[in-house]
N, C-alpha and C positions, 0 to 999 in steps of 0.2 A: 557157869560154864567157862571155862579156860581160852582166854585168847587166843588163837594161834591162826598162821594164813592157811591151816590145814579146816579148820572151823570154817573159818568165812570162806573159805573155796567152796566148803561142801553145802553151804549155804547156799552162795552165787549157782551152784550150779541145782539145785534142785528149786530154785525158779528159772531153768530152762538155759541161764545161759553158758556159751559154750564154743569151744575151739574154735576161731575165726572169726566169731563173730567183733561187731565195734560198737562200744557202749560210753557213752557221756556220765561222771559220775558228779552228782549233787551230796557232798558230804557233811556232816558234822560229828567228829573227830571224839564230842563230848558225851555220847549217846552209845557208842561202842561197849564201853562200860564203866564202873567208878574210877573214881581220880585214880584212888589208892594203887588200884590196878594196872592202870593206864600209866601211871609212872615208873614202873618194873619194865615196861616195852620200850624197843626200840622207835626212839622218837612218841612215845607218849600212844603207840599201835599205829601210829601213821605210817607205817613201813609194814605194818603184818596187812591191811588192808590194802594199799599198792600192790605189792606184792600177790594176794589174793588173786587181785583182779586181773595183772599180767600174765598170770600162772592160768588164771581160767577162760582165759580167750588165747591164749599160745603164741608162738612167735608172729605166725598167721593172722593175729587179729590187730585190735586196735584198741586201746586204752585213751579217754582221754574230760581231762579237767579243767573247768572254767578257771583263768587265770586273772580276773576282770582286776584292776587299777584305781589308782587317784590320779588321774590323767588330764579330768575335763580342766580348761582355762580358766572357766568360771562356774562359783560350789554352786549357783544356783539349776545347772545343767544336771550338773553329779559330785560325785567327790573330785576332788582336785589338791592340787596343790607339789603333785609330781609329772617330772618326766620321762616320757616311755622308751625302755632302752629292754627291748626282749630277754636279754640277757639277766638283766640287772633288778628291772623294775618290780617290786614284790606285789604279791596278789594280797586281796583286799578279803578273799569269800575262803578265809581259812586255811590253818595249818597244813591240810593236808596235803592242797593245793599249791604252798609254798614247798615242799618237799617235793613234792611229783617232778614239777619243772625242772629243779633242779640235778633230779635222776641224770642218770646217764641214757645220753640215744634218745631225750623228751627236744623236742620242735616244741616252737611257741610260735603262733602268729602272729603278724606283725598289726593288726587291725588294733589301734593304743588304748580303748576305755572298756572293752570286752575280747580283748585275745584269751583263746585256748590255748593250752598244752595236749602234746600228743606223744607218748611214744608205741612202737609198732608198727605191723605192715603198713608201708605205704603212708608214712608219717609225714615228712616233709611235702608231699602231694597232697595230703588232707589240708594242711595249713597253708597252704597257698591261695592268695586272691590275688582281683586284680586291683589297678592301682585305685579304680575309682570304685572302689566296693564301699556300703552301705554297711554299718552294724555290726547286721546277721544276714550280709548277700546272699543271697540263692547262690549266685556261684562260687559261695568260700563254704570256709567247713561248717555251717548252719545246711546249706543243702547238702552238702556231700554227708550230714550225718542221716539226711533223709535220701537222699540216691544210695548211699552206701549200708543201706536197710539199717540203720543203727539201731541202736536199744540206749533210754533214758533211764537212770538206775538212781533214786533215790534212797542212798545209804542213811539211814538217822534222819532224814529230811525230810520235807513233802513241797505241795506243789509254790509252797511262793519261794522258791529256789530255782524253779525250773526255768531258766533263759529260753527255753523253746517256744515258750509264749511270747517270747518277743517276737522269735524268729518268724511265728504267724501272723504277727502284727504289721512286722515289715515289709513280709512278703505280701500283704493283703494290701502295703501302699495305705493304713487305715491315715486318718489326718492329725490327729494329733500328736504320731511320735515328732522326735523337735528334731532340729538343727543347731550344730551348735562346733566349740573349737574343742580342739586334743593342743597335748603340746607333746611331741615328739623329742626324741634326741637328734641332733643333725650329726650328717659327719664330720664337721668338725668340735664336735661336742657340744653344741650352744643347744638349745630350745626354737622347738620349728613348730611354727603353729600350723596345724591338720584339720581342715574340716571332717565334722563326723555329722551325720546324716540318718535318719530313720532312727532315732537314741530313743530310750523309752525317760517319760519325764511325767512329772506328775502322779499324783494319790492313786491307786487302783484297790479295788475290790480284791483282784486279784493277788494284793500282798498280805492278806487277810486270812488265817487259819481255814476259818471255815468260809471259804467266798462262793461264790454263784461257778467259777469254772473248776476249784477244786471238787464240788458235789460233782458239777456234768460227766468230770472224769472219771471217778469214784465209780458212780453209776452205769458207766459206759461200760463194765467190765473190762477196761482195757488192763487194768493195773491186775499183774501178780506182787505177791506181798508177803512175806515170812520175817521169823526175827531172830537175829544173826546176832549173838552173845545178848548184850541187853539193845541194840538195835533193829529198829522197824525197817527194815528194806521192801522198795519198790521197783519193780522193772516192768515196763511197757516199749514198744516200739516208737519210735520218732514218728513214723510213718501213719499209727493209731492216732498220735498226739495230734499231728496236725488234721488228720481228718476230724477227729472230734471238736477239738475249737474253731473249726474255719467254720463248719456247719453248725456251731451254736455261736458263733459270730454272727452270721446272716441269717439266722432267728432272732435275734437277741444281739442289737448292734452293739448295746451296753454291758454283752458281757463282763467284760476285763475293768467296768468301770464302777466307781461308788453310787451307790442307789439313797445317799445322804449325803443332799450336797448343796442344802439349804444356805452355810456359809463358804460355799466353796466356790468359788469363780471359775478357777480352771477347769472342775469337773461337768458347771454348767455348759461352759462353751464348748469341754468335748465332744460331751453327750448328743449334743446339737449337731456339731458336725458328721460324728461320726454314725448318725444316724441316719441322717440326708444322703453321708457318702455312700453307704452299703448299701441303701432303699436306691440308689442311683445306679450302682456297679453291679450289683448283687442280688437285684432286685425279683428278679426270674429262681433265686436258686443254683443259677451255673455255676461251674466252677465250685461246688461246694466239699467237695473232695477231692479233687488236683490243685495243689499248690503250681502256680504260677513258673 
């Protein structure tokens, strides 16, 4: 089948989605279709798939793509080794990503080891937080993709891509996300160290093809799913996503974690805490589908 943003529109939209609507997209740029192919496009199809997606949610909607960084101070947190200058600083989670941002009319958030890009309605208000925001704060664009009914769109991808799993994480306050530095750009150009807070760190289950929350979701029916030139695409709501893992969180403290962790330290101590905390906070059940 022929690339074109007239294909993958008609794709995108005969899994539902549509005018107005605002969608997070989890890409890989390689899966679209062969190299051979993908070199005749502009930008390798990174511009027929943008373009797709702006075209199929309309001036009206909202487009938008994880920009995440080499930002952390120290590699043992995350990647590191740069500073975050919205403008400037390149995204880490692919091509496509590096393109988007630098579109015309795309906002980037200022939050330096996991900012988004956004262009569309109400873009600059999507990426707005405040100054002591967490992450994935509930009140930056993590909530506002779940206040603002979003749709999670796994283009070529699946779930150990999904940053929304953090956003569960953070919002559920679980104990093991870490603490830790950013290095920002100052105004006077130098390097400003930034606390970052609720950062996902350590081994997961969840970065694993086939893990324990990729099935739950699978199974949840939440996901629609078609394939768009030689890509698998997925689309579900934000709002499904975190109902499903917050209530297989508080069955299963150990969702998101390794279930082989015979040599592993970090995953023992998680496990422990993050057991005791949700059998503590959670323990009733409450709160198992309203995010916080």
């Amino acid at each position: 089948m022929e690339v074109t943003v007239e294909v993958i529109r008609a794709g995108l939209e005969s899994l539902g989605l549509k005018k107005g609507d605002v969608v997070l997209v989890h890409s890989d740029l390689r899966k679209l279709a062969k190299p051979r192919e993908l070199v005749k496009l502009s930008n390798c199809g990174a511009d027929a798939i943008i373009d797709a997606f702006i075209e199929t949610v309309g001036p009206e909607g909202l487009v938008v793509f994880p920009t995440f960084t080499k930002t952390f101070e120290d590699s043992k947190l995350g990647p590191s080794g740069e500073v975050y200058d919205p403008l400037e600083t390149p995204s880490r989670v692919g091509s496509i990503t590096n393109i988007f941002r630098k579109r015309d009319g795309a906002v980037r958030s200022l939050q330096p080891t996991h900012p988004v890009a956004a262009i569309g309605d109400r873009a600059e208000e999507f990426c707005r937080a405040p100054g002591d925001q967490s992450t994935f704060d509930r009140r930056g664009p993590w909530g506002r993709m779940y206040d603002w009914d979003g749709y999670i769109c796994w283009f070529g991808t699946d779930n150990r891509t999904s940053t929304t799993v953090h956003a569960v994480e953070d919002w559920m306050k679980l104990p093991y996300m870490a603490e830790g530095w950013a290095l920002v750009k100052g105004a006077d150009g130098t390097a400003v160290r930034t606390k970052v807070t609720m950062s996902p760190a350590g081994p997961r289950d969840f970065y694993q093809e086939d893990s324990k929350s990729a099935r739950l979701l699978g199974e949840s029916g939440i996901i629609k799913s078609t394939t768009i030139c030689n890509a698998v695409v997925g689309l579900m709501t934000v709002q499904d996503c975190h109902r499903v893992l917050r209530k297989g969180i508080i069955e299963d403290p150990c969702l998101l974690l390794r279930d082989d962790f015979e040599n592993d330290q970090w995953t023992r101590t998680a496990r422990r805490k993050v057991t005791a905390y949700v059998r503590e906070n959670f323990g009733d059940g409450c709160c198992a589908s309203t995010p916080m």
